[in-house]
CHARMM internal coordinates of N, CA and C (Angstrom, degrees):
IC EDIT
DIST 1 N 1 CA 1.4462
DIST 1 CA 1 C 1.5367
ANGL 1 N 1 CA 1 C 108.94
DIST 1 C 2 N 1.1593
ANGL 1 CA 1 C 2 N 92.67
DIHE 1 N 1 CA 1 C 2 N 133.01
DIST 2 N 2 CA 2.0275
ANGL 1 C 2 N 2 CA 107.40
DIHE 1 CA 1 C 2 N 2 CA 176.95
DIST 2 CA 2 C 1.6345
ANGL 2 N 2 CA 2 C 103.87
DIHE 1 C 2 N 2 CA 2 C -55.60
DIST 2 C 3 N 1.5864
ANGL 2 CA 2 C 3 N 119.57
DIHE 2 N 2 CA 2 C 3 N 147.48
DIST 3 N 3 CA 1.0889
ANGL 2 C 3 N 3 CA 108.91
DIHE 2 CA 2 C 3 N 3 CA 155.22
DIST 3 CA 3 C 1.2213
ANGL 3 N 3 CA 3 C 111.52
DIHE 2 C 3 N 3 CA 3 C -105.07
DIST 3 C 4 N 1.4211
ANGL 3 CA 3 C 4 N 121.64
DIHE 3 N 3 CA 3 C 4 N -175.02
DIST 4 N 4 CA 1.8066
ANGL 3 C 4 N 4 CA 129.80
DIHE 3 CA 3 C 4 N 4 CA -177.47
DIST 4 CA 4 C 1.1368
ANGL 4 N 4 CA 4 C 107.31
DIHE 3 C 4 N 4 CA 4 C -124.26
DIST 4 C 5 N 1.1990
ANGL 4 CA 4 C 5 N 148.78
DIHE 4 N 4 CA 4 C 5 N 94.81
DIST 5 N 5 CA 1.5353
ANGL 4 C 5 N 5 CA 144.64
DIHE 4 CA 4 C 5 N 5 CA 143.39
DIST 5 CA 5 C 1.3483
ANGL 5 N 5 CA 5 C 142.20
DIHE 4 C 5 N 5 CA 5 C -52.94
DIST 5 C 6 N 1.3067
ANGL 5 CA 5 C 6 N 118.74
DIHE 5 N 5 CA 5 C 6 N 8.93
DIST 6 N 6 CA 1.2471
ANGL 5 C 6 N 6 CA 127.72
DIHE 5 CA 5 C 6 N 6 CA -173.04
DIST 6 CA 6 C 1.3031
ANGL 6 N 6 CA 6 C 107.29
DIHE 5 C 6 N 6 CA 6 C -71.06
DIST 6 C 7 N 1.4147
ANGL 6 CA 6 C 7 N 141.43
DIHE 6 N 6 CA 6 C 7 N -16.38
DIST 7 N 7 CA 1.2396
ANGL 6 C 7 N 7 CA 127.26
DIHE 6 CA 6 C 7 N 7 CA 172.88
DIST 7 CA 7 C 1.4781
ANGL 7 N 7 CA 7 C 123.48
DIHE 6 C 7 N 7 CA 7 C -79.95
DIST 7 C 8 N 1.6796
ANGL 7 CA 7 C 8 N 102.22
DIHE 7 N 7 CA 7 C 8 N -20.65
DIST 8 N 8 CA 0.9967
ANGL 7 C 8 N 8 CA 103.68
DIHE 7 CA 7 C 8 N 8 CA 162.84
DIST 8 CA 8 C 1.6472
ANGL 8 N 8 CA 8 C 135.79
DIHE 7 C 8 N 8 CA 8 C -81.66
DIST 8 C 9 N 1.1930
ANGL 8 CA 8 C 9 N 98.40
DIHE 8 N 8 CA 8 C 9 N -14.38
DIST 9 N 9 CA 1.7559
ANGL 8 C 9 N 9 CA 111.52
DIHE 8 CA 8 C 9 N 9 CA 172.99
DIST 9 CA 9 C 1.3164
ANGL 9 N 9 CA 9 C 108.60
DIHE 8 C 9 N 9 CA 9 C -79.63
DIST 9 C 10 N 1.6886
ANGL 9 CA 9 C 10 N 117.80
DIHE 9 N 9 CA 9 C 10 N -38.02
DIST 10 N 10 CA 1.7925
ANGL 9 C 10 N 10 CA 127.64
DIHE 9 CA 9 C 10 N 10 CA 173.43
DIST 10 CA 10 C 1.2993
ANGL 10 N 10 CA 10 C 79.55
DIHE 9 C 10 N 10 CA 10 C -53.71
DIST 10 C 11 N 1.7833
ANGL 10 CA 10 C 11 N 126.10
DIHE 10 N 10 CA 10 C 11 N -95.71
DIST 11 N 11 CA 1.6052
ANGL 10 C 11 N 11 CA 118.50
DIHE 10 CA 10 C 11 N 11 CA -156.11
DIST 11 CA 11 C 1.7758
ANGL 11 N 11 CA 11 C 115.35
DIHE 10 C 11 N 11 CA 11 C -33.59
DIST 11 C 12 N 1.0268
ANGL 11 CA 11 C 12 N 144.32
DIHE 11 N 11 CA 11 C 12 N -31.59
DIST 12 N 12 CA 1.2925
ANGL 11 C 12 N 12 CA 168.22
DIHE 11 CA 11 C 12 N 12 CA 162.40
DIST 12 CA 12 C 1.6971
ANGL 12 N 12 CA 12 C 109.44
DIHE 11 C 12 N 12 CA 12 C -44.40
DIST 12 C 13 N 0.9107
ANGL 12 CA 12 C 13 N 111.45
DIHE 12 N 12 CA 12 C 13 N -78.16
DIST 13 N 13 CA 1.6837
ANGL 12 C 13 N 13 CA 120.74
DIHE 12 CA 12 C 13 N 13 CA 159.16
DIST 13 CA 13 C 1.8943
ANGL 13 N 13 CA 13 C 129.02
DIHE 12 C 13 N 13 CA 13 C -59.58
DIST 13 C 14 N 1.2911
ANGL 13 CA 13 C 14 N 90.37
DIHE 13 N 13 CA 13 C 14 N -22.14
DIST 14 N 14 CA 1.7125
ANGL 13 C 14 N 14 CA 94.96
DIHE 13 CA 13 C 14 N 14 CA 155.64
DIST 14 CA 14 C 1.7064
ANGL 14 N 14 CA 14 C 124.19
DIHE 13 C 14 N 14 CA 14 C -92.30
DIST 14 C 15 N 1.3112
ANGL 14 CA 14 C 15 N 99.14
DIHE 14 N 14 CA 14 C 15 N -38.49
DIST 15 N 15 CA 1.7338
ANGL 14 C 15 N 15 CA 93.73
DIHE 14 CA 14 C 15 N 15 CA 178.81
DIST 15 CA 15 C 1.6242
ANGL 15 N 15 CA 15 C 101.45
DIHE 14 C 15 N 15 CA 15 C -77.37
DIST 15 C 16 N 1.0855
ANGL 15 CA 15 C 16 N 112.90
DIHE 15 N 15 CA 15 C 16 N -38.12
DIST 16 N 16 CA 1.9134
ANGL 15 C 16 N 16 CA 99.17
DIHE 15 CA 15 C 16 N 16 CA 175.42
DIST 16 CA 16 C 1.4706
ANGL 16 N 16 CA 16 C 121.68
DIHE 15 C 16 N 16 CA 16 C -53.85
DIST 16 C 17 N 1.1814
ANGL 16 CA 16 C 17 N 92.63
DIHE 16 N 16 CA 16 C 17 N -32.47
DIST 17 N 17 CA 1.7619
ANGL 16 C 17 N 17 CA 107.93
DIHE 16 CA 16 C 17 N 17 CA 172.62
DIST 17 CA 17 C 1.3422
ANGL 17 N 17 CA 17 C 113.44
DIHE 16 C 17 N 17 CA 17 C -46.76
DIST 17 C 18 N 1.4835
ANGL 17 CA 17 C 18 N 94.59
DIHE 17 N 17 CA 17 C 18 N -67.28
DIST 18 N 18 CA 1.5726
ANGL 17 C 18 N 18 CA 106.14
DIHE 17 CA 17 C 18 N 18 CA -152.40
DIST 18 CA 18 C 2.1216
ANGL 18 N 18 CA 18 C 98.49
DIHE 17 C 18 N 18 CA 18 C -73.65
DIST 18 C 19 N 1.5065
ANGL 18 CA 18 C 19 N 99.59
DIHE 18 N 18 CA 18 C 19 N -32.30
DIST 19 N 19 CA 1.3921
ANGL 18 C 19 N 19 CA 75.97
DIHE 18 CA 18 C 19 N 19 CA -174.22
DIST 19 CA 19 C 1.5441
ANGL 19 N 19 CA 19 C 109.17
DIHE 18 C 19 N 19 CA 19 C -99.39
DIST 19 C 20 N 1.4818
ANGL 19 CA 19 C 20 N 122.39
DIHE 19 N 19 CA 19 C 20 N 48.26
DIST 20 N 20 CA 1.0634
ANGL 19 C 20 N 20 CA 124.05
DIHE 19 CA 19 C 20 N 20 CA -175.78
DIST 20 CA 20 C 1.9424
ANGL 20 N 20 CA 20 C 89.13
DIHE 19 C 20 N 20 CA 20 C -114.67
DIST 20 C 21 N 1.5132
ANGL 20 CA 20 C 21 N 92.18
DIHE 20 N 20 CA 20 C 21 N -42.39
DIST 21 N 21 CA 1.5258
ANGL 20 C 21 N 21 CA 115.48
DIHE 20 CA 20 C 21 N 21 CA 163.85
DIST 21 CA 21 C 1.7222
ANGL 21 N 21 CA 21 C 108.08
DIHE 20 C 21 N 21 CA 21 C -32.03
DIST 21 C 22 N 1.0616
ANGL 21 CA 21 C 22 N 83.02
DIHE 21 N 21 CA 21 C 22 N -95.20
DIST 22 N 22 CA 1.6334
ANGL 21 C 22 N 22 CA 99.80
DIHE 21 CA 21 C 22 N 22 CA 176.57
DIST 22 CA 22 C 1.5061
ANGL 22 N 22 CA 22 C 122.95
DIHE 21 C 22 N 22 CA 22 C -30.06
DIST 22 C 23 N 1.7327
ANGL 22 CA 22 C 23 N 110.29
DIHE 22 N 22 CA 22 C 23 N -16.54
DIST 23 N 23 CA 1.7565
ANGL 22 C 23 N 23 CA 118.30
DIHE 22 CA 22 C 23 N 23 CA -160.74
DIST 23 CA 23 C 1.2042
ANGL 23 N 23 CA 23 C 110.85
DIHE 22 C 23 N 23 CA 23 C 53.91
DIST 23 C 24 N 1.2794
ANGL 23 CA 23 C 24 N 127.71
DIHE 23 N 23 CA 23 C 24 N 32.84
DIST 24 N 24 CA 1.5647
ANGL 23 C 24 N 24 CA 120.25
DIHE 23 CA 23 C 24 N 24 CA 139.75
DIST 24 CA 24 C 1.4265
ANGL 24 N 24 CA 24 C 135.02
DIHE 23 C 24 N 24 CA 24 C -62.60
DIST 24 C 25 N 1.4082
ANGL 24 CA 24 C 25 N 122.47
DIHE 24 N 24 CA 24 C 25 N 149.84
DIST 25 N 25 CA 1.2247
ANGL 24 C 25 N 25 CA 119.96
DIHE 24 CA 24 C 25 N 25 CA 171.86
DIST 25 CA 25 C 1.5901
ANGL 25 N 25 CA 25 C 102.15
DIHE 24 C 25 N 25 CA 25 C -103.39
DIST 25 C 26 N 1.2949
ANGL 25 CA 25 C 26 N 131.08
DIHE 25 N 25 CA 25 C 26 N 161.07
DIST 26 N 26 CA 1.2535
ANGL 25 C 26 N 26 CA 135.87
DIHE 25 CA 25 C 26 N 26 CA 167.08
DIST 26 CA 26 C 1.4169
ANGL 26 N 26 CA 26 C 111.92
DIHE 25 C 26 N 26 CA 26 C -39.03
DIST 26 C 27 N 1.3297
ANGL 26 CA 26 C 27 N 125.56
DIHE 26 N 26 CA 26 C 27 N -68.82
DIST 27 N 27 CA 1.2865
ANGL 26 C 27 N 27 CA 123.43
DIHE 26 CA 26 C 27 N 27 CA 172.26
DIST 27 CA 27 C 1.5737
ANGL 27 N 27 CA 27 C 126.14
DIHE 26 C 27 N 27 CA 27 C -36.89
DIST 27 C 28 N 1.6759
ANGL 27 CA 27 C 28 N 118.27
DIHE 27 N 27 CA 27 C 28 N -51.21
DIST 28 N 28 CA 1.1754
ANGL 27 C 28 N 28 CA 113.61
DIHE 27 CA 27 C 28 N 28 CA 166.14
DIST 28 CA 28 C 1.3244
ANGL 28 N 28 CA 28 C 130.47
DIHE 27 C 28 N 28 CA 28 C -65.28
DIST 28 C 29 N 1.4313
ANGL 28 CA 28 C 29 N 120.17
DIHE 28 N 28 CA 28 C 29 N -6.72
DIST 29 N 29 CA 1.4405
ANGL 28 C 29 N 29 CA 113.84
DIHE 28 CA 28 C 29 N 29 CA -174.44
DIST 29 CA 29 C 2.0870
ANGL 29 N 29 CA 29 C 85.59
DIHE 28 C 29 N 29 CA 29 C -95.36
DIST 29 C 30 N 1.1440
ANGL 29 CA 29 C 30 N 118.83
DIHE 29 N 29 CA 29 C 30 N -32.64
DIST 30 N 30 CA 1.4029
ANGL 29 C 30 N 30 CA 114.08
DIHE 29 CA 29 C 30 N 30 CA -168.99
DIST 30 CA 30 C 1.4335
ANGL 30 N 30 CA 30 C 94.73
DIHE 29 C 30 N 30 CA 30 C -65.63
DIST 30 C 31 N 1.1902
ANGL 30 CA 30 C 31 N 134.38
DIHE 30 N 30 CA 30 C 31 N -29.74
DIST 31 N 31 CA 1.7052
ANGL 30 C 31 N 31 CA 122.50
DIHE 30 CA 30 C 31 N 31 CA -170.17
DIST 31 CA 31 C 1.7312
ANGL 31 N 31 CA 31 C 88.62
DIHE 30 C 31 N 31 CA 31 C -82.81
DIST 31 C 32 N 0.8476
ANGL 31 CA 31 C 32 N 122.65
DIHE 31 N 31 CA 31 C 32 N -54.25
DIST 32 N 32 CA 1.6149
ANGL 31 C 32 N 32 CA 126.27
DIHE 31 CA 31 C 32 N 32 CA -157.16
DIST 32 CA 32 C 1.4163
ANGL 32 N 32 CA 32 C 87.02
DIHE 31 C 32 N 32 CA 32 C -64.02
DIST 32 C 33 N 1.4176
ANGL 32 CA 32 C 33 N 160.12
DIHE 32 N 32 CA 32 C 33 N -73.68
DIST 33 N 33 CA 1.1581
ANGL 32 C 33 N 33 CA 146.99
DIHE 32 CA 32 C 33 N 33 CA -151.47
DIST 33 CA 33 C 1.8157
ANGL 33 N 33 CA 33 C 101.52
DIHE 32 C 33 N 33 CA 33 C -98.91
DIST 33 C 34 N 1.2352
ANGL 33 CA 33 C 34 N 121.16
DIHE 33 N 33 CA 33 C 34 N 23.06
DIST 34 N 34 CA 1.9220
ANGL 33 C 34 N 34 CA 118.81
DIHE 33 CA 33 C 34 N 34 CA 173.60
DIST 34 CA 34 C 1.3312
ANGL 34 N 34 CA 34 C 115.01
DIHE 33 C 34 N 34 CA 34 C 37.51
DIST 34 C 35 N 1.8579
ANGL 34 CA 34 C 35 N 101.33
DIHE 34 N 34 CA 34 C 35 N 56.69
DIST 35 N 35 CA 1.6085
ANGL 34 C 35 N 35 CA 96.46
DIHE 34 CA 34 C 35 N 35 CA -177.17
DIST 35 CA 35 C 2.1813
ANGL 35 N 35 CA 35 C 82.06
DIHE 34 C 35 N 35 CA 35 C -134.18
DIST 35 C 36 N 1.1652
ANGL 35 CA 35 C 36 N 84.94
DIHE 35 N 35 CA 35 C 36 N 175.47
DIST 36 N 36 CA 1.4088
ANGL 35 C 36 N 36 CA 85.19
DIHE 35 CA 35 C 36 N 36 CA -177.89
DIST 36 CA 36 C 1.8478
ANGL 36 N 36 CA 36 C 102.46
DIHE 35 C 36 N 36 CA 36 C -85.87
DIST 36 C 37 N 1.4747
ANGL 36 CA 36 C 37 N 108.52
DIHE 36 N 36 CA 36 C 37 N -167.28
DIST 37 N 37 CA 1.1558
ANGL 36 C 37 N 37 CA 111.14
DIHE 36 CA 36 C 37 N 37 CA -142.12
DIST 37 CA 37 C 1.7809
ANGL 37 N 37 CA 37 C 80.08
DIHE 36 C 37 N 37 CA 37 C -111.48
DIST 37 C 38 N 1.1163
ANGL 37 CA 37 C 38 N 112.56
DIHE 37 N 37 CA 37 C 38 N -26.87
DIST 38 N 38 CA 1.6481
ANGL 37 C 38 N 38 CA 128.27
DIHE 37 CA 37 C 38 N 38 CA 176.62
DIST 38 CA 38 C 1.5890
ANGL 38 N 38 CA 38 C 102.47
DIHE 37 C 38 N 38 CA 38 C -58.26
DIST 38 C 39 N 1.0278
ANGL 38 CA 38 C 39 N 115.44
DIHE 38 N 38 CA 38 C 39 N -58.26
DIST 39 N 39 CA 1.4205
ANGL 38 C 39 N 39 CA 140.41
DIHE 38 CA 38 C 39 N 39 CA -173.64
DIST 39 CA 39 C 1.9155
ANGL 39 N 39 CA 39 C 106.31
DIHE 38 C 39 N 39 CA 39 C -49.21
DIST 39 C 40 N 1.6377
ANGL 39 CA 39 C 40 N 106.71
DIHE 39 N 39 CA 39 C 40 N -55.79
DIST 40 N 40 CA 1.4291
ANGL 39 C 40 N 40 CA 105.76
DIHE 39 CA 39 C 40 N 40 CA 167.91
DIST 40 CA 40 C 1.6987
ANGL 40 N 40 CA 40 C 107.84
DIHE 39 C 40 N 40 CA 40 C -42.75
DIST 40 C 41 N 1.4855
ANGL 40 CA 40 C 41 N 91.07
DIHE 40 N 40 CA 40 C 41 N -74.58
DIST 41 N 41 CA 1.3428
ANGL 40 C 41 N 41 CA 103.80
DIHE 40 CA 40 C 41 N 41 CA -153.30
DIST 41 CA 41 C 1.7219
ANGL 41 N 41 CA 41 C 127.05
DIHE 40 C 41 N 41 CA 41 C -66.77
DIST 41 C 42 N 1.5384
ANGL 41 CA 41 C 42 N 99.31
DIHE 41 N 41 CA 41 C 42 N 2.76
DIST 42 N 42 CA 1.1386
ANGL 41 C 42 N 42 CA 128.33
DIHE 41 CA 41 C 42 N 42 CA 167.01
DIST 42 CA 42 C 1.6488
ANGL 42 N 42 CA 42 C 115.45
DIHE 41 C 42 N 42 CA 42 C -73.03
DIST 42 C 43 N 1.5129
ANGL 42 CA 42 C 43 N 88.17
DIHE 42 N 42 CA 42 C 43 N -60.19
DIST 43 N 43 CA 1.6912
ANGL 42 C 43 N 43 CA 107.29
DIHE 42 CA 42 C 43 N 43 CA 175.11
DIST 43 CA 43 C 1.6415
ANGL 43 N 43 CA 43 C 117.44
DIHE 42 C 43 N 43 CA 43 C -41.21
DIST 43 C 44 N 1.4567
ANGL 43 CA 43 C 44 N 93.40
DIHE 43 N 43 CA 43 C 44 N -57.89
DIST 44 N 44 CA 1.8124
ANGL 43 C 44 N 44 CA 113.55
DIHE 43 CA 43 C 44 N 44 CA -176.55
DIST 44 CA 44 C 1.1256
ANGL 44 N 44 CA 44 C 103.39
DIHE 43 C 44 N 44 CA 44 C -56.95
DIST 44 C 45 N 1.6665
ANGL 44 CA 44 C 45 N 146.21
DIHE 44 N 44 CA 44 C 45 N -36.68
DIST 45 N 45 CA 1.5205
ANGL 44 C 45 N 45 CA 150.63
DIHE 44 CA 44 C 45 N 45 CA -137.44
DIST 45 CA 45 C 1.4528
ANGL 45 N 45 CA 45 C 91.61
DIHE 44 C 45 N 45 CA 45 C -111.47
DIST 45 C 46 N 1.6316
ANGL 45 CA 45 C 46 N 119.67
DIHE 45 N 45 CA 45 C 46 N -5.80
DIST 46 N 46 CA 1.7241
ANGL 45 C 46 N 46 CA 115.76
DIHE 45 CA 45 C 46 N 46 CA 176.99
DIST 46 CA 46 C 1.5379
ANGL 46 N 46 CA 46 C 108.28
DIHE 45 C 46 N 46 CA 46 C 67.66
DIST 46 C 47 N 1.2996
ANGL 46 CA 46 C 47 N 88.21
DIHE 46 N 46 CA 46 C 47 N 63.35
DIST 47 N 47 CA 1.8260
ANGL 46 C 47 N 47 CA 97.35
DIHE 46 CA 46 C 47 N 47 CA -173.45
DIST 47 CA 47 C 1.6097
ANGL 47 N 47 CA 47 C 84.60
DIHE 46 C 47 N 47 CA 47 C -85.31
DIST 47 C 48 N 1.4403
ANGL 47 CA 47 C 48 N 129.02
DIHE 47 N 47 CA 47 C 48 N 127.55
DIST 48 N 48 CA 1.5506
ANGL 47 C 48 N 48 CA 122.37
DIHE 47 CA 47 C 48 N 48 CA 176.47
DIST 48 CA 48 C 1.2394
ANGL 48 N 48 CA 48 C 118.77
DIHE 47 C 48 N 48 CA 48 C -75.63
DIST 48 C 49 N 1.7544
ANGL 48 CA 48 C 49 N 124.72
DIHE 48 N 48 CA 48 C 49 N 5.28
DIST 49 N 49 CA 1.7721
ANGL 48 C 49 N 49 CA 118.13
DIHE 48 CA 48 C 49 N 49 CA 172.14
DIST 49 CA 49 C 1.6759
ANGL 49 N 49 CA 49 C 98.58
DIHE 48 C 49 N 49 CA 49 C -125.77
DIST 49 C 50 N 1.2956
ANGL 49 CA 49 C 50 N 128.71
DIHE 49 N 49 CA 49 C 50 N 139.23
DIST 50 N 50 CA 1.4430
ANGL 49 C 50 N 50 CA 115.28
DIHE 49 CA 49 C 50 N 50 CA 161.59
DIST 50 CA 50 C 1.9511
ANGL 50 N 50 CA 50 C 82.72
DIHE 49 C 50 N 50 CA 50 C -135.33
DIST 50 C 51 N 1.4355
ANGL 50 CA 50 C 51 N 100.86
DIHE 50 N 50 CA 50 C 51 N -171.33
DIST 51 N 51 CA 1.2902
ANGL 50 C 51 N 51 CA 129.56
DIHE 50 CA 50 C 51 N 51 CA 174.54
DIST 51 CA 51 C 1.5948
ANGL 51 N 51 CA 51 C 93.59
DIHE 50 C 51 N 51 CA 51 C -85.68
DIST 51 C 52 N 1.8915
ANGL 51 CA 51 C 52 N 111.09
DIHE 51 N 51 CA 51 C 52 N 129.57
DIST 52 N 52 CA 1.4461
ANGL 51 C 52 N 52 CA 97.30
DIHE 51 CA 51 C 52 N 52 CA 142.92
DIST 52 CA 52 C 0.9108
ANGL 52 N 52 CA 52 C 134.07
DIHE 51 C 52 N 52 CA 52 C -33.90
DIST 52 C 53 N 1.6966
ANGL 52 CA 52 C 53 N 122.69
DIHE 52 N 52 CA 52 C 53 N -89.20
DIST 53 N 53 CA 1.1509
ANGL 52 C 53 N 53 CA 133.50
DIHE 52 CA 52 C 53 N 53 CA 171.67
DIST 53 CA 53 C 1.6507
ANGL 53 N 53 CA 53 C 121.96
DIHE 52 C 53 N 53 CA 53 C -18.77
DIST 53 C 54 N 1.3140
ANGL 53 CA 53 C 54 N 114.72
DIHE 53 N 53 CA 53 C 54 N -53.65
DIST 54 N 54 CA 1.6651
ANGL 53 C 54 N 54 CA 100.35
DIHE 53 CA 53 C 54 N 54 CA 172.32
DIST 54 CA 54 C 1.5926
ANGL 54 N 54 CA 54 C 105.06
DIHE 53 C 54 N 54 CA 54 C -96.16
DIST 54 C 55 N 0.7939
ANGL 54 CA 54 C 55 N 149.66
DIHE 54 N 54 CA 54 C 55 N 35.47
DIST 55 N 55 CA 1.1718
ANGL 54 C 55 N 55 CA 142.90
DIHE 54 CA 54 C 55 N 55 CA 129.41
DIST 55 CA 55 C 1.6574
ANGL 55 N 55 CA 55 C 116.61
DIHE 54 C 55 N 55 CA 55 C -89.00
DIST 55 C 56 N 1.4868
ANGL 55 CA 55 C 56 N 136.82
DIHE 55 N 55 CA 55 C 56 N -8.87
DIST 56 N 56 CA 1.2561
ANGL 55 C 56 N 56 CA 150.39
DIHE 55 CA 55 C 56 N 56 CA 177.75
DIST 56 CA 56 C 1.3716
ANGL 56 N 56 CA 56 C 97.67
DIHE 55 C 56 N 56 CA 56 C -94.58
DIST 56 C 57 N 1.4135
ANGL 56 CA 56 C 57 N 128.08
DIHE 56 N 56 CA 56 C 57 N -39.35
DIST 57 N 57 CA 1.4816
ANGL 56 C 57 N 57 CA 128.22
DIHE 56 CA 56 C 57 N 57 CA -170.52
DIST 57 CA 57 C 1.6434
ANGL 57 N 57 CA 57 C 109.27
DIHE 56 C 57 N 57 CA 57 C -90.08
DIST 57 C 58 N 1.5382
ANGL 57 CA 57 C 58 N 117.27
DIHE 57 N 57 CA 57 C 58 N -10.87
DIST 58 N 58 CA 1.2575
ANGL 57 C 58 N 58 CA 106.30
DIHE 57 CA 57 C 58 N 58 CA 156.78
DIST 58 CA 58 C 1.7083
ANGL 58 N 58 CA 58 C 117.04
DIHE 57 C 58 N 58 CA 58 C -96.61
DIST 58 C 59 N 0.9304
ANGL 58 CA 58 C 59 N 122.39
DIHE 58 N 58 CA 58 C 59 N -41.72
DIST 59 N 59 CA 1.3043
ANGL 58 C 59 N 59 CA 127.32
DIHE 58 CA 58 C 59 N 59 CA 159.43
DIST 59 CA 59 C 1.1562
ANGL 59 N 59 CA 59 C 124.83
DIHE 58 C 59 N 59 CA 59 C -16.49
DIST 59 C 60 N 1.3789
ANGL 59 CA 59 C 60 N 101.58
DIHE 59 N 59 CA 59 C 60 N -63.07
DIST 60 N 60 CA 1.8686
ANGL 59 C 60 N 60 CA 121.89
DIHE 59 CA 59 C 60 N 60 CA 167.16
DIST 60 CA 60 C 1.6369
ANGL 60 N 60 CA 60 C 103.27
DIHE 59 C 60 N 60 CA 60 C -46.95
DIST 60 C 61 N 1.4247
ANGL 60 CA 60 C 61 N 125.24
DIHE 60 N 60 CA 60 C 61 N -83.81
DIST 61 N 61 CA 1.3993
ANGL 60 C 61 N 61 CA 160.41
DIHE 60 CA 60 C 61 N 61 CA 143.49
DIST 61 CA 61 C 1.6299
ANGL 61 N 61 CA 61 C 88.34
DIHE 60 C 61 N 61 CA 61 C 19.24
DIST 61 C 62 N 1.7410
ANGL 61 CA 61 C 62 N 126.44
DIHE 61 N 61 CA 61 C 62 N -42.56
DIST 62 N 62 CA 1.3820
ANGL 61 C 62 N 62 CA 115.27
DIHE 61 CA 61 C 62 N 62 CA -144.23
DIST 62 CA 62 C 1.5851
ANGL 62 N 62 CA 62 C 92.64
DIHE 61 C 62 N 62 CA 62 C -132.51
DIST 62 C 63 N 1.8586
ANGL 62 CA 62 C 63 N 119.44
DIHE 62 N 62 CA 62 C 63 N 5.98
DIST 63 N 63 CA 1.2635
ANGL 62 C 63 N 63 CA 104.76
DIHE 62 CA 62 C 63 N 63 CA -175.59
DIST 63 CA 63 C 1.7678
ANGL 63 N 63 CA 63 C 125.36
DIHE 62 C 63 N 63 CA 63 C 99.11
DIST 63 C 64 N 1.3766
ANGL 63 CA 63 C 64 N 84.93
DIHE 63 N 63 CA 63 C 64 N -18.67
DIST 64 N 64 CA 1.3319
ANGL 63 C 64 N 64 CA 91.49
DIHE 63 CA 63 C 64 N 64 CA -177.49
DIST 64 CA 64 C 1.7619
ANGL 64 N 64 CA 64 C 152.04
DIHE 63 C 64 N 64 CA 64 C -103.12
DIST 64 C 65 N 0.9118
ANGL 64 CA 64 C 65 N 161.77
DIHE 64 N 64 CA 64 C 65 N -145.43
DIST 65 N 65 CA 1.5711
ANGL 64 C 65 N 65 CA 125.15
DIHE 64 CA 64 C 65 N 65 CA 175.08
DIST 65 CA 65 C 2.0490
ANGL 65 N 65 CA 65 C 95.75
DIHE 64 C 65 N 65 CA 65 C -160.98
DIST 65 C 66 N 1.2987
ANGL 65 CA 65 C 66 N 117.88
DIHE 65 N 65 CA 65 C 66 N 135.88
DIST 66 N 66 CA 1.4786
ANGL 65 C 66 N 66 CA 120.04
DIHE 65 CA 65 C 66 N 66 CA 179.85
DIST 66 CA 66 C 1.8436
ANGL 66 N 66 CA 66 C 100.92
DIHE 65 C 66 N 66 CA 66 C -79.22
DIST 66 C 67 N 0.9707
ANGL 66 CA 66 C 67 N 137.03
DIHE 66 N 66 CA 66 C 67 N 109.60
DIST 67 N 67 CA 1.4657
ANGL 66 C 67 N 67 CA 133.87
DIHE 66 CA 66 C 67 N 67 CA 173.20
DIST 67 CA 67 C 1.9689
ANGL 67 N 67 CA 67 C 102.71
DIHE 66 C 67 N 67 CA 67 C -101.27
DIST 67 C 68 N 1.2256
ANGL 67 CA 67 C 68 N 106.75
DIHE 67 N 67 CA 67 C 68 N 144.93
DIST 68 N 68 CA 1.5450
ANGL 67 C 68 N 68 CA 111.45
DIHE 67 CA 67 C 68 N 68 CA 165.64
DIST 68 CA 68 C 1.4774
ANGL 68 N 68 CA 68 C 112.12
DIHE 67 C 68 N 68 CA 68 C -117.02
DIST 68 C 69 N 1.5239
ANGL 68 CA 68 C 69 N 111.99
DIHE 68 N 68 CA 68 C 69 N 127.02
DIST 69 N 69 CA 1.6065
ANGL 68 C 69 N 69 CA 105.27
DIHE 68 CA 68 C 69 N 69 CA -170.62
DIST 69 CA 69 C 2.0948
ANGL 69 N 69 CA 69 C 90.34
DIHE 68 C 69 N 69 CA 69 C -107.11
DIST 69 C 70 N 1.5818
ANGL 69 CA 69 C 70 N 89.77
DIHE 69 N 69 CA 69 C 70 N 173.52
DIST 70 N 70 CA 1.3183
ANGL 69 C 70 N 70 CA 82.84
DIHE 69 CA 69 C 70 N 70 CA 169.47
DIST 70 CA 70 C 1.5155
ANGL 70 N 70 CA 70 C 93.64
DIHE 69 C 70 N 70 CA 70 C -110.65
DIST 70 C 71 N 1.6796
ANGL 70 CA 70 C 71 N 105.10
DIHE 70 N 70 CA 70 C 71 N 148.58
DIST 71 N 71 CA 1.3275
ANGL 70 C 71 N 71 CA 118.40
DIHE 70 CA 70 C 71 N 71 CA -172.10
DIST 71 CA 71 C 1.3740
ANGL 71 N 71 CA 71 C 113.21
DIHE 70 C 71 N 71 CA 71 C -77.49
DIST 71 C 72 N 1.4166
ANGL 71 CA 71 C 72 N 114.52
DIHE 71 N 71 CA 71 C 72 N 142.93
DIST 72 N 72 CA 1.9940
ANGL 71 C 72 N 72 CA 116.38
DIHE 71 CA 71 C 72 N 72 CA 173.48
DIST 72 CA 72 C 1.0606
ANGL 72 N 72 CA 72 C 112.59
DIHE 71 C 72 N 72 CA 72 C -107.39
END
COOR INIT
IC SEED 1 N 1 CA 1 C
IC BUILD
């Protein structure tokens, strides 16, 4: 069975946003949320597995919040 990643490319295209928003560089959002700098730029490129935890600690880091909807 195929998988689908598009939620992870949506999450991907929103955090680049916002910390492009913000005038962050990758590096500064990785010090501000204590994740590595790999880890951003991993995130942004729609890597389809990260760690909760550092994906919650940049999130935080950028203002922002993980919500789960149920799908229609």
């Amino acid at each position: 069975m195929a998988q689908h990643h598009a939620g992870s490319t949506d999450l991907a295209v929103v955090v680049q946003a916002r910390r492009r928003a913000l005038g962050l560089t990758q590096v500064e959002v990785a010090e501000l949320a204590d994740v590595s700098a790999r880890f951003v730029m991993e995130l942004e490129q729609g890597k389809p597995t990260v760690r909760l935890d550092k994906l919650t600690a940049e999130l935080d880091a950028m203002g922002l919040t993980l919500r789960a909807e149920l799908r229609q």
